[in-house]
LOZAKE-724652 format. One record per residue: x, y, z of N, C-alpha, C in turn. Coordinates in steps of 0.1 Angstrom, whole numbers, m for minus. Layout:
BEGIN
      nx      ny      nz     cax     cay     caz      cx      cy      cz
       X       Y       Z       X       Y       Z       X       Y       Z
...
END
This chain:
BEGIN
      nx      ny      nz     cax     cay     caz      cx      cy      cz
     176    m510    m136     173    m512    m122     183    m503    m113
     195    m502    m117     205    m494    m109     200    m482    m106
     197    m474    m122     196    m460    m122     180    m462    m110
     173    m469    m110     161    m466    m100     164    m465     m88
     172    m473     m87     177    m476     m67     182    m469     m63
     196    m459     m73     202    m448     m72     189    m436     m68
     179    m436     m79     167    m425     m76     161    m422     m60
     161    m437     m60     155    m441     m46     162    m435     m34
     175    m440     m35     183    m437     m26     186    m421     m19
     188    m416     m34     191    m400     m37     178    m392     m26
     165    m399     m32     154    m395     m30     150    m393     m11
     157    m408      m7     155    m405       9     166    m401      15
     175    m396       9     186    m390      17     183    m374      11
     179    m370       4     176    m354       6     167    m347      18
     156    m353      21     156    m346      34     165    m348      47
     173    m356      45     184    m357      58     199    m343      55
     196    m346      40     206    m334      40     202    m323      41
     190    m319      40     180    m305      41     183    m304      58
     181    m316      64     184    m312      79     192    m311      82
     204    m317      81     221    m311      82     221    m301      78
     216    m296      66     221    m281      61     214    m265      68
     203    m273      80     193    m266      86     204    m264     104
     204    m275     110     215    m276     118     226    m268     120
     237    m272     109     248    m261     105     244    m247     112
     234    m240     102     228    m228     103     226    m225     114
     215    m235     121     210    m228     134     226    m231     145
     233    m239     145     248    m237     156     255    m230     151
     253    m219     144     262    m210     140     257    m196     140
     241    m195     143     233    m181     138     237    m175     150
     243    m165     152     241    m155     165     232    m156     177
     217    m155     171     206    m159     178     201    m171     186
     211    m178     184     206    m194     188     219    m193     203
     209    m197     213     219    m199     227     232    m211     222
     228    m218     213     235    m228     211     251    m224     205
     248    m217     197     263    m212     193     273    m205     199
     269    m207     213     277    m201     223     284    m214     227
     280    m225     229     286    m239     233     301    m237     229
     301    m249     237     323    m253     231     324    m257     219
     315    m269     214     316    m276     201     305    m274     191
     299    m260     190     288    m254     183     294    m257     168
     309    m248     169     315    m248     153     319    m261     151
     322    m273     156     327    m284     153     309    m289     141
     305    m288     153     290    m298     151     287    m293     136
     284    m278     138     280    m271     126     287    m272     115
     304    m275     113     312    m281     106     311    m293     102
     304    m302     108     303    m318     105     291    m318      94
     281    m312     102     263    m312      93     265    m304      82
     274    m292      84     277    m289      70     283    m297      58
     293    m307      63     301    m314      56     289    m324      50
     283    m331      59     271    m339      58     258    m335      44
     257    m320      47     251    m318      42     257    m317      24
     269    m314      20     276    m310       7     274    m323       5
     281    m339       8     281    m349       7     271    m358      m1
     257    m352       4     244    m356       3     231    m349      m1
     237    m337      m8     226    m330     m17     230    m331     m33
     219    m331     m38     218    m331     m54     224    m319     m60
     230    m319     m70     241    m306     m75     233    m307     m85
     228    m296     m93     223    m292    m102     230    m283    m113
     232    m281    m125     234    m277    m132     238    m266    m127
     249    m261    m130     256    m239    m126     252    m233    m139
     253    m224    m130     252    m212    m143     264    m205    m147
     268    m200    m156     280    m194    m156     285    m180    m151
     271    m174    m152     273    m162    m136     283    m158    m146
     283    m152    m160     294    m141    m161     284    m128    m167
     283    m118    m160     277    m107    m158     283     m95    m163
     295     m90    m166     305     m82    m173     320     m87    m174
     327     m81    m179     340     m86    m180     345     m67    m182
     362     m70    m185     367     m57    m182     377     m59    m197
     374     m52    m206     379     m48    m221     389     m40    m221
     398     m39    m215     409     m35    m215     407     m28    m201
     403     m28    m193     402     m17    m180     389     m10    m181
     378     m17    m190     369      m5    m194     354     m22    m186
     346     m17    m177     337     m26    m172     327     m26    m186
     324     m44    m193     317     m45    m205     304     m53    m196
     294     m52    m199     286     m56    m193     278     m71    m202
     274     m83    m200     273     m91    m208     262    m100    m207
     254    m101    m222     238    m107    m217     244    m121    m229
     240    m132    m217     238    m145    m221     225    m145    m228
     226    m152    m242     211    m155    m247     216    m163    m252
     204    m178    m258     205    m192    m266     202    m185    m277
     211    m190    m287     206    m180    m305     203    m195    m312
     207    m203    m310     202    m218    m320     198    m229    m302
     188    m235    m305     180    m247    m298     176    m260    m301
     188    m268    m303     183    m278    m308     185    m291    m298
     175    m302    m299     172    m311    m291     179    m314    m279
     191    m315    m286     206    m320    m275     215    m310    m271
     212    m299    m274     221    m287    m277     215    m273    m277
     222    m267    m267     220    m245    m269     232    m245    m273
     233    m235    m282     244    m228    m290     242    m213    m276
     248    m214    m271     247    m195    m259     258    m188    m267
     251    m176    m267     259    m164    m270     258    m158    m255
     274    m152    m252     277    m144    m242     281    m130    m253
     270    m123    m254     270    m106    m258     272     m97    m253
     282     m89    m254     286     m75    m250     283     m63    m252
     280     m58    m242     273     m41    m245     282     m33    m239
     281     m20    m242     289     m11    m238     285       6    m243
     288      16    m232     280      28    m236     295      35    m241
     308      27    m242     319      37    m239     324      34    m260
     322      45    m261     324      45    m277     338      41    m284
     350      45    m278     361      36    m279     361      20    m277
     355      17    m269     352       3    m264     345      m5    m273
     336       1    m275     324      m5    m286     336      m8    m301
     336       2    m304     347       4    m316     360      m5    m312
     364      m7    m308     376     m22    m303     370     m36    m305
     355     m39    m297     349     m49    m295     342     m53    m309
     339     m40    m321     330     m50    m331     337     m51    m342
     353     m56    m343     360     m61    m349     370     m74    m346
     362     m77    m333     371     m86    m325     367    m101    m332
     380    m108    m329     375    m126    m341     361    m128    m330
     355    m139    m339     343    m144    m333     346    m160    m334
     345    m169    m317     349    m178    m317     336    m187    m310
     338    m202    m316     329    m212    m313     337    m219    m306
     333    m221    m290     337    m227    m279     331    m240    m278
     335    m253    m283     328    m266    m278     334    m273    m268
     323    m274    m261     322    m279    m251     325    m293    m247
     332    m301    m237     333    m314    m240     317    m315    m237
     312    m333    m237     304    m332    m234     305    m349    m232
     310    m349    m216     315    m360    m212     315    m361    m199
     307    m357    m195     303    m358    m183     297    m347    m171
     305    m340    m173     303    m322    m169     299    m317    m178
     290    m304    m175     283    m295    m179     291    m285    m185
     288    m274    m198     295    m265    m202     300    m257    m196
     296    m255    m180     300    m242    m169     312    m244    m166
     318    m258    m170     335    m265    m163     341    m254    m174
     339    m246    m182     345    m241    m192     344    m221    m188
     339    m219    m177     334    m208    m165     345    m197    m171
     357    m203    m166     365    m192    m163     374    m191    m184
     375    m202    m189     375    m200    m203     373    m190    m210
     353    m189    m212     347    m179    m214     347    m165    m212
     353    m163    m198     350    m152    m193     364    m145    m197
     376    m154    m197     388    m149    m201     390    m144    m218
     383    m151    m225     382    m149    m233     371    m137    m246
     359    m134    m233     355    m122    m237     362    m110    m235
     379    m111    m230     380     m99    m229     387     m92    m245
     386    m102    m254     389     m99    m269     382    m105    m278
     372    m114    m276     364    m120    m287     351    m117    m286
     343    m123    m297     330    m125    m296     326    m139    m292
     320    m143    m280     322    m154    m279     305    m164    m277
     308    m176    m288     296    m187    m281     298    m201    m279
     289    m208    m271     297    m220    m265     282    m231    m267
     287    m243    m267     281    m253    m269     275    m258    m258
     265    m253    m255     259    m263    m241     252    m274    m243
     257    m284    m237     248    m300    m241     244    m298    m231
     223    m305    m235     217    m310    m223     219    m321    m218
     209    m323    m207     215    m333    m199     200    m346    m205
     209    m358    m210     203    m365    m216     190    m371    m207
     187    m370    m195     173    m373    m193     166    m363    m186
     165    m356    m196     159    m341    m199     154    m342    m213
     158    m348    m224     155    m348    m240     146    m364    m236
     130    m357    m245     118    m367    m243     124    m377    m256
     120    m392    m254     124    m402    m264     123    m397    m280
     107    m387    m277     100    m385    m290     113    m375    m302
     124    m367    m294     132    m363    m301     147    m373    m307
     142    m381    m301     151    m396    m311     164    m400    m302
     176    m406    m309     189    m408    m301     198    m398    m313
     210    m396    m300     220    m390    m302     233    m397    m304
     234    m396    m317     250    m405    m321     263    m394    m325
     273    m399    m325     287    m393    m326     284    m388    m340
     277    m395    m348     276    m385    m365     268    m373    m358
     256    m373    m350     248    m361    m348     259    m351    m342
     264    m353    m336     277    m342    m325     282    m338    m338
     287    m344    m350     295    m339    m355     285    m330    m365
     274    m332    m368     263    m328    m376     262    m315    m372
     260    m313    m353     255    m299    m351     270    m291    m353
     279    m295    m348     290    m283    m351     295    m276    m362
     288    m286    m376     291    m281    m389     278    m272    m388
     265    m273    m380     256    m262    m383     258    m252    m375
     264    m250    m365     267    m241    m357     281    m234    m363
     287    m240    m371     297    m231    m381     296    m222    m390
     281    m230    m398     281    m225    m402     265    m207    m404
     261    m215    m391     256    m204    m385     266    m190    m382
     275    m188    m377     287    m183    m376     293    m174    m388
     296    m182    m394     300    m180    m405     289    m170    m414
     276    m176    m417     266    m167    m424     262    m152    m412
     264    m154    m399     259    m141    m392     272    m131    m392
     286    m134    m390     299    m124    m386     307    m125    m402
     305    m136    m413     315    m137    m426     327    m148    m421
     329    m153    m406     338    m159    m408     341    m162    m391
     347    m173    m383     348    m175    m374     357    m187    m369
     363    m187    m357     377    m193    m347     364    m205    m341
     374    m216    m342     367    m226    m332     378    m231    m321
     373    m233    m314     384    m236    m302     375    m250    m294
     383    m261    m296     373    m272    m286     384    m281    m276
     378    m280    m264     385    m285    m255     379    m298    m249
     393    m311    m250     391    m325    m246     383    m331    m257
     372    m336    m249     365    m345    m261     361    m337    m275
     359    m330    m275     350    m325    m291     366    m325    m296
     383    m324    m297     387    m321    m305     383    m332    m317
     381    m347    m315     379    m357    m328     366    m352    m335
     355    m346    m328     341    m344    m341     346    m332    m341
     350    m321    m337     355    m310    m346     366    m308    m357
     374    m317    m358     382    m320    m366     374    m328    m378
     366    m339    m378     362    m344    m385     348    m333    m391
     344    m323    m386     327    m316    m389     338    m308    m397
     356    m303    m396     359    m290    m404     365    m302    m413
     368    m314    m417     373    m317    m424     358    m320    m434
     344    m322    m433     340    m327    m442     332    m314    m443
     332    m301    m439     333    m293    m445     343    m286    m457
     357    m289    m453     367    m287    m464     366    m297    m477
     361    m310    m472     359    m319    m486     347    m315    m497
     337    m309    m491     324    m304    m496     330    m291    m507
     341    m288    m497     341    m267    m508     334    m259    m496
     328    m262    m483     325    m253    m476     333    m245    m468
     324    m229    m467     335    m224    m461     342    m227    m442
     351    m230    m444     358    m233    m432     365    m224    m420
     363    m226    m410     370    m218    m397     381    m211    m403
     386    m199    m401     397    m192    m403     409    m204    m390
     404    m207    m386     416    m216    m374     406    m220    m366
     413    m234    m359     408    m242    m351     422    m244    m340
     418    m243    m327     427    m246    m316     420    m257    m310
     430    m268    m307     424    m281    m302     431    m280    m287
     426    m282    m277     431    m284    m268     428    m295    m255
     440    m309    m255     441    m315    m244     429    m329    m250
     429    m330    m260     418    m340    m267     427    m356    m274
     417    m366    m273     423    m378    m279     423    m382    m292
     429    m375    m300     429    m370    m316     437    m385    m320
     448    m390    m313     451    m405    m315     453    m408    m300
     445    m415    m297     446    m422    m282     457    m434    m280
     464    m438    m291     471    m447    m288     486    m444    m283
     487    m426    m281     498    m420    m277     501    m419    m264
     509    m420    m258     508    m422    m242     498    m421    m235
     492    m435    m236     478    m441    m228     478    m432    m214
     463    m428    m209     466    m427    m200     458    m441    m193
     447    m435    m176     439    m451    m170     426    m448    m179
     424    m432    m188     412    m437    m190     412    m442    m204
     424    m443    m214     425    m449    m229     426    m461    m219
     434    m470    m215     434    m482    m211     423    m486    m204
     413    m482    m200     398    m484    m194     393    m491    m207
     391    m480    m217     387    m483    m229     385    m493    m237
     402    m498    m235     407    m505    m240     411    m523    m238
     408    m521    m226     409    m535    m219     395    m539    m217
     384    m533    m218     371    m535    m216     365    m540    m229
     360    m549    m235     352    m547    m248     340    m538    m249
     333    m538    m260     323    m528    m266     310    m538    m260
     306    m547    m258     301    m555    m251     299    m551    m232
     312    m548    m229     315    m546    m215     307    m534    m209
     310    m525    m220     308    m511    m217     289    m508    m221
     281    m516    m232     270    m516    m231     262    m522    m220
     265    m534    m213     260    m543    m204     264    m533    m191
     274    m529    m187     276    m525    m172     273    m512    m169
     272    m503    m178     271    m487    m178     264    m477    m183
     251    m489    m194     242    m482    m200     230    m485    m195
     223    m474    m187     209    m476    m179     201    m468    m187
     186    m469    m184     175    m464    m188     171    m451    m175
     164    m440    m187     163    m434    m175     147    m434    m165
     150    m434    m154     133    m435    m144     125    m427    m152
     115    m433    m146      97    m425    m153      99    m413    m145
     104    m403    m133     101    m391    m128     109    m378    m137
     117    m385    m153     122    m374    m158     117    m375    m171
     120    m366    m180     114    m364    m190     118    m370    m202
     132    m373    m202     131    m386    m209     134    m399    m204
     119    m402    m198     117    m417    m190     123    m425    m200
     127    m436    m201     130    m442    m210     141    m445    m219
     148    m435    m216     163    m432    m232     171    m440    m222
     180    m451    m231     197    m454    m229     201    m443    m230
     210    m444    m219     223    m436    m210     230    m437    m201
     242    m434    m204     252    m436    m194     249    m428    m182
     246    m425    m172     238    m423    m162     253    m410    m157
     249    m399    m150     259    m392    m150     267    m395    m134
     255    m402    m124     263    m405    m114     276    m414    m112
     273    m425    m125     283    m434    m122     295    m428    m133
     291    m418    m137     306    m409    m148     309    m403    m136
     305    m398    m125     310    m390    m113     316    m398    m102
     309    m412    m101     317    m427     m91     333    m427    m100
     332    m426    m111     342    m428    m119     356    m415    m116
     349    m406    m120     360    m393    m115     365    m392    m103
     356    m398     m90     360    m398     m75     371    m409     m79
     370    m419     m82     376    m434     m79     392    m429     m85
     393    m421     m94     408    m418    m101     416    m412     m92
     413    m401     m81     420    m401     m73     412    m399     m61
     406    m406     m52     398    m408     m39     407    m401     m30
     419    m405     m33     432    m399     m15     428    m385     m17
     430    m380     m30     425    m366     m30     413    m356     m25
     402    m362     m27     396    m357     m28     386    m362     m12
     391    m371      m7     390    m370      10     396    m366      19
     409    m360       7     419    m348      19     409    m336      18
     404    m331       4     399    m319       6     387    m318      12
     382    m324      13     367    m327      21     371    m325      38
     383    m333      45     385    m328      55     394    m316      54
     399    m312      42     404    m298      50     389    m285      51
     382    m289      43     370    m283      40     368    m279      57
     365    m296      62     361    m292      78     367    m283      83
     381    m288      81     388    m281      90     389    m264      89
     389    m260      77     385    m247      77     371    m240      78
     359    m245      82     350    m243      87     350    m244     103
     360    m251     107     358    m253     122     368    m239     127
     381    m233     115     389    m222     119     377    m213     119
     369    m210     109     362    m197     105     368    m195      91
     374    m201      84     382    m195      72     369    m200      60
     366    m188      61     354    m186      47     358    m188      38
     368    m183      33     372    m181      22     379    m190      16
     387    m200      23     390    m213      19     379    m221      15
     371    m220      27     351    m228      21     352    m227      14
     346    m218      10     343    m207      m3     346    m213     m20
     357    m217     m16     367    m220     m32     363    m232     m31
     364    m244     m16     361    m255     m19     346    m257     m25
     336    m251     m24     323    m247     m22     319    m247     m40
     329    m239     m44     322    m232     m60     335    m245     m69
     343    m252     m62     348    m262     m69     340    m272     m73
     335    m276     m61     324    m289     m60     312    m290     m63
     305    m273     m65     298    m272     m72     295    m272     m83
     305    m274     m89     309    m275    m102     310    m292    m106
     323    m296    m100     325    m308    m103     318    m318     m99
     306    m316     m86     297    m327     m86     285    m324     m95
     282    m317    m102     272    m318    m113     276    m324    m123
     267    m334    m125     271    m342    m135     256    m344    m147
     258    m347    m159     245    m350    m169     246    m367    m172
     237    m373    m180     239    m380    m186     236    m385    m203
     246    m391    m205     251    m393    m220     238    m402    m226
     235    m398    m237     228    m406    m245     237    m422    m250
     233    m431    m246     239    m441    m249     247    m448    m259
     240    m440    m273     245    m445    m285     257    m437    m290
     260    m422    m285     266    m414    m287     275    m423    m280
     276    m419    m263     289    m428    m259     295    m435    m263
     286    m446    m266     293    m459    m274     302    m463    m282
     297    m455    m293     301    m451    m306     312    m442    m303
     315    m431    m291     326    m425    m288     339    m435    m285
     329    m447    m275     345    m453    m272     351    m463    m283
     338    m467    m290     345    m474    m304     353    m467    m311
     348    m456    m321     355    m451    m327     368    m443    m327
     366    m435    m312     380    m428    m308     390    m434    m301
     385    m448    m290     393    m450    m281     398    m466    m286
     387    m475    m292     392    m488    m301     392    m492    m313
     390    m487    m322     392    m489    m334     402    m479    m341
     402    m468    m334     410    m449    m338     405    m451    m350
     396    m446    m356     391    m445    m370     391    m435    m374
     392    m423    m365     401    m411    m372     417    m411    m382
     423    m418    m370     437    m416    m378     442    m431    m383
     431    m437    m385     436    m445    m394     428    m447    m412
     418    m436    m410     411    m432    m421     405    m440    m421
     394    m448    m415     384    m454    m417     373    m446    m415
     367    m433    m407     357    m428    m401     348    m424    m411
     336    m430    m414     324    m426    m424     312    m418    m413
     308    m406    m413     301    m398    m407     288    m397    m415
     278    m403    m409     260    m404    m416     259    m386    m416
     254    m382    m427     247    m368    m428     236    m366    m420
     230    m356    m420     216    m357    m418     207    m362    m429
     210    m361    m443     204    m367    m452     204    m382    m455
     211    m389    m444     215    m403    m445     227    m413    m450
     232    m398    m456     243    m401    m465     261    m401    m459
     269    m414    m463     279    m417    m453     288    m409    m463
     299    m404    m455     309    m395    m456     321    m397    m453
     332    m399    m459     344    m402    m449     355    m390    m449
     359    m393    m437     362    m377    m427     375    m380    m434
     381    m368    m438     398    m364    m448     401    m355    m442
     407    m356    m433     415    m335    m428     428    m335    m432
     426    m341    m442     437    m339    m452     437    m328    m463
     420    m328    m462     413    m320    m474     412    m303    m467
     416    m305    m452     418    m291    m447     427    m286    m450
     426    m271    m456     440    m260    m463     436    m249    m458
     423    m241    m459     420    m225    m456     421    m223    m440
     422    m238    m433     421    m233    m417     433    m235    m406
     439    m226    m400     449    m229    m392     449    m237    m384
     454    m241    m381     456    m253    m368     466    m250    m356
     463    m253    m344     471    m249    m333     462    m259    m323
     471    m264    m313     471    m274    m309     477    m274    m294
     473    m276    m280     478    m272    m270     480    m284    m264
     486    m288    m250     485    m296    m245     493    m294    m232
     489    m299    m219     497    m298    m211     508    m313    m206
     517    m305    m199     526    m314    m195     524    m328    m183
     517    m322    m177     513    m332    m167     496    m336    m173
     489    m335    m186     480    m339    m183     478    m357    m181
     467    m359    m171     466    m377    m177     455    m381    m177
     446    m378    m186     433    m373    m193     435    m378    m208
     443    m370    m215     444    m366    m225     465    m369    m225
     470    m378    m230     486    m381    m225     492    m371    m239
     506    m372    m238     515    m364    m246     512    m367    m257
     511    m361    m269     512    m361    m282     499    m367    m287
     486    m370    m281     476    m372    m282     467    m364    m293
     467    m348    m287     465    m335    m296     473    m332    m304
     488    m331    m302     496    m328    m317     494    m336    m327
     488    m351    m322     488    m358    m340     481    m352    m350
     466    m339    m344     459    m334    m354     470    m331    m363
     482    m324    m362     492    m320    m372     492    m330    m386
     499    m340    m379     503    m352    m390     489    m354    m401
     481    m357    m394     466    m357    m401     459    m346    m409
     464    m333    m405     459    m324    m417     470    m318    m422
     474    m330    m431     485    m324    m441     483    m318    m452
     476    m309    m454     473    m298    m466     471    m284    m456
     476    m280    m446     481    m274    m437     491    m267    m440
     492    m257    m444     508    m249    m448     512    m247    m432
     529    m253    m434     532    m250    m421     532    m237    m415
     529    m227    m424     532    m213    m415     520    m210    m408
     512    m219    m408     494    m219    m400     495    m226    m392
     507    m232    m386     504    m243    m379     512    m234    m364
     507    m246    m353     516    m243    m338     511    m251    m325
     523    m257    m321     518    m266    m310     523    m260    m299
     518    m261    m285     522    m255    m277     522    m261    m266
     528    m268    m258     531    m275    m245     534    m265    m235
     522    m268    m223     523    m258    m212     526    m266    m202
     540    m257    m196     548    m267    m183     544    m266    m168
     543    m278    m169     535    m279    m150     521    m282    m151
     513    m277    m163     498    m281    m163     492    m293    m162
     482    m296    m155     472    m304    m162     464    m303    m172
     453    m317    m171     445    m315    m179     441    m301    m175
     433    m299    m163     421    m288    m162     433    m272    m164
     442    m274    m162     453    m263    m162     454    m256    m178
     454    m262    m185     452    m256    m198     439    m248    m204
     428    m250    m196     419    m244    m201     411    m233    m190
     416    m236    m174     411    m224    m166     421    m227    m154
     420    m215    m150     430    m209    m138     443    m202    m143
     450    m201    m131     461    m189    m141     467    m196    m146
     474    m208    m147     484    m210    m164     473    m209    m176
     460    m208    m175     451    m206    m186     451    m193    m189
     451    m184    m180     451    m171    m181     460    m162    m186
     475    m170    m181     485    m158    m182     495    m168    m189
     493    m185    m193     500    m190    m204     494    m193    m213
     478    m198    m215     478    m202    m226     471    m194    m236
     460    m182    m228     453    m175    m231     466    m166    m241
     470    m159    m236     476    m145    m247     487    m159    m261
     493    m169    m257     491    m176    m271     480    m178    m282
     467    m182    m272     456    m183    m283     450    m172    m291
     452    m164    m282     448    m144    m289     456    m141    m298
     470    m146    m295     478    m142    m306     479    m151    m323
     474    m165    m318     475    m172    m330     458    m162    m340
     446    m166    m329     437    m164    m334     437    m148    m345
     445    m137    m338     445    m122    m341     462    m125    m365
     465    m134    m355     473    m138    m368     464    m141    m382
     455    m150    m379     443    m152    m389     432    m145    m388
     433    m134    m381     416    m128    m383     419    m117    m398
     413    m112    m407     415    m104    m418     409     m91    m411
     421     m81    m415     416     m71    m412     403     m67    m418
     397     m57    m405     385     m49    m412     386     m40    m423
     373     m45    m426     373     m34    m438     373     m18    m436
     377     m12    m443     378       6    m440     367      10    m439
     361      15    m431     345      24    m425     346      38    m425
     342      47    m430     345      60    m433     342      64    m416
     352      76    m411     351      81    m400     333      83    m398
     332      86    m382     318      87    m377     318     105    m375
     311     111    m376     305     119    m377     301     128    m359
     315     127    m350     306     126    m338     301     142    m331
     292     143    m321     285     154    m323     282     153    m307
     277     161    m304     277     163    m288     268     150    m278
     260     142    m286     253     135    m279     259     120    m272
     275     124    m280     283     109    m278     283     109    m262
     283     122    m254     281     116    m239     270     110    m235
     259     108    m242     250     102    m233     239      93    m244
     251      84    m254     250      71    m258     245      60    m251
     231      59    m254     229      45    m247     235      33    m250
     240      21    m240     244       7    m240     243       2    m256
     251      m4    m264     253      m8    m280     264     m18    m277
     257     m31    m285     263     m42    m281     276     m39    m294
     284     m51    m293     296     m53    m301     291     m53    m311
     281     m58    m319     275     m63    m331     273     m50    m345
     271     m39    m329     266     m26    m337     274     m21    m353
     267     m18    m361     275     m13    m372     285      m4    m369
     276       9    m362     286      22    m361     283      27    m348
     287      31    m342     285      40    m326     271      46    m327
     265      42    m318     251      53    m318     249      66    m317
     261      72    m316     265      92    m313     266      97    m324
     260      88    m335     262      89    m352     250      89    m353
     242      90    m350     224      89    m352     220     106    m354
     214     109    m359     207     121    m361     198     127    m350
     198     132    m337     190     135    m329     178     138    m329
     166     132    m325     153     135    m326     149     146    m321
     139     151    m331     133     162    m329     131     166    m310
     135     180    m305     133     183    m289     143     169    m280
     151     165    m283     162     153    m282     174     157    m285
     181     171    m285     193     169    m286     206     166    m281
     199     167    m268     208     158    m260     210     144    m256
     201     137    m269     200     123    m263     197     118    m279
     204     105    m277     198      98    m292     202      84    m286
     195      76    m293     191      60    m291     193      56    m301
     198      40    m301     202      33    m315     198      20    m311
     194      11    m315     190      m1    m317     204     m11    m317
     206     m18    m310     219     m31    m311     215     m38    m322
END
């Protein structure tokens, strides 16, 4: 009943925001006698505000379009390479016409980015990605938004999360020979348990896994949202927060944690905050300062898009990770896809490094949360191991903006480049006058396309296939 009244509600306040957002415009356009008034920018400031307030946020895109390879512009085509129910595996692929460049980029590690998937969308991981194609091959885990997936494709439980990332490993693995995983906040517990019951099997495993800012043992300096968890029963949390979704979406019908009230949730933790920035918002719309908008603009757009969780997954997340810890107390039995129960040993991990980050101020994820993966995969040779505490950070500080960039980033290049095996020896290329005018050849390429044999009346031009 909630999630309907919420629909309802949503439903007749969008054309009031369509007309605030129409307002704004017109007391600000040149053309309009009005924007000559005294309080044109105030007014237009308020309807604007009015308008952010009261429009529906939709999913972002990650808008990363090139990146720069050392100083060299790489240009980059998003494609979904695996499609499954609850899940796009995206590849962000690189092309490049500059033959050095190319030659740098198709030896570079190839890493599996997972995504939390706890409330926000994979785009919260924006500036991650983009930092990080400037040395890897990179793909990321996008979960859909659970009332989007029609009933007829089933429910999603914490064994399925951990199901797809051993197939997306090992997708990885059979396309490059071998591949980095890196999962930030929630996925570190099913990624740790997907590489440990691949190491119990004999399957081949991540060259290294970086965990970062995740509740690997939650019972380590609690923060409000382990104590939520915790003070609440499993009872509490089914009755108060799991809705069905309305007949206007595609999957009418599915339990789920509804994504607005995971977004009432995120306001509520720090409110003073986040109604200072809203009026400084005004207030720099009423100076003219765009560019402060601007930031507040592509923040919000971000952080008010919210999805919603398939109900059984949730659930099962806050039992197992946040009240029972059945990770680190070795209880966790993981259903296969064949039906068959498993119990998770990352004890049984040896071939894969481990590195583990966390920041100093996070309170998300509290101190020593992430380093317990250490204790837990004790078949770990210490000279594979590395924990890394970043000073001043938060949660979101460890994985974008500049302490991501310029602290945590060149640690993780460096751990990952420590485990990548060198390439194998490729006999020199053969180059020939047509290397100036090489068409675009993604990272993937075998050999530079200025190696191709020029077609007949073509000698100044040859073409190679990515």
């Amino acid at each position: 009943m909630l999630y309907n009244l919420y629909e309802t509600q949503r439903s007749l306040m969008e054309p009031f925001a369509e007309m605030a957002q129409t307002a704004a415009k017109f007391l600000t356009n040149p053309a309009s006698p009005f924007s000559q008034t005294v309080y044109a920018q105030r007014l237009s400031a308020g309807y604007d505000l009015l308008y952010r307030l009261g429009k529906d946020y939709e999913k972002p895109e990650f808008n990363i379009r090139s990146v720069d390879v050392d100083g060299v512009p790489v240009a980059i085509d998003e494609r979904v390479v695996l499609d499954k129910p609850f899940c796009e595996l995206r590849r962000f692929k690189r092309f490049s016409d500059d033959l050095a460049t190319l030659t740098k980029t198709k030896d570079q590690p190839v890493v599996l980015v997972v995504a939390p998937l706890s409330g926000h969308y994979a785009t919260l991981l924006r500036d991650t990605v983009r930092t990080l194609l400037q040395g890897h091959k990179v793909y990321v885990t996008d979960w859909k938004n659970a009332r989007l997936v029609p009933l007829a494709d089933g429910a999603f439980h914490l064994d399925d999360y951990v199901n797809y990332v051993q197939d997306f490993i090992r997708h990885l693995n059979e396309l490059h020979g071998n591949c980095h995983v890196m999962s930030v906040c929630q996925p570190t517990v099913p990624v740790l348990a997907a590489v440990s019951l691949m190491a119990s099997r004999g399957e081949q495993t991540p060259l290294s896994m970086v965990m970062m800012g995740g509740p690997i043992d939650a019972r380590k300096s609690p923060t409000a949202v382990n104590n939520l968890a915790t003070q609440r029963s499993f009872e509490w949390f089914e009755n108060n927060v799991i809705y069905r979704v309305p007949d206007n979406f595609p999957g009418a019908g599915r339990r789920v944690y509804p994504g607005f009230l995971q977004h009432t949730g995120f306001v509520a933790m720090n409110p003073d905050r986040h109604a200072k920035s809203h009026w400084d918002y005004f207030k720099d719309l009423v100076k003219g300062d765009d560019a402060s908008a601007e930031v507040h603009r592509k923040f919000y757009d971000e952080y008010n898009a919210v999805l919603d969780m398939d109900a059984d997954y949730y659930l099962e997340t806050i039992k197992t990770v946040f009240q029972d810890y059945s990770l680190v107390h070795g209880t966790w039995d993981v259903r296969s896809p064949e039906g068959t129960p498993e119990r998770v040993r990352p004890q049984d991990i040896t071939g894969t490094a481990l590195m583990t980050v966390e920041g100093e101020l996070d309170d998300i994820s509290g101190s020593g949360q992430t380093q317990a993966a250490h204790e837990l995969c004790s078949g770990i040779a210490d000279t594979d191991r590395m924990h890394y505490e970043v000073k001043g950070a938060g949660h979101y500080g460890i994985f974008s903006g500049r302490r991501w960039r310029d602290l945590v980033y060149p640690q993780v290049r460096k751990f990952f480049l420590a485990h990548q095996p060198a390439p194998a020896a490729k006999p020199a290329p053969a180059h020939s006058g047509a290397a100036s005018a090489v068409m675009a050849v993604s990272e993937d390429a075998a050999q530079p396309a200025a190696t191709a044999a020029p077609a007949p009346r073509q000698r100044r031009r040859s073409t190679r296939k990515a």
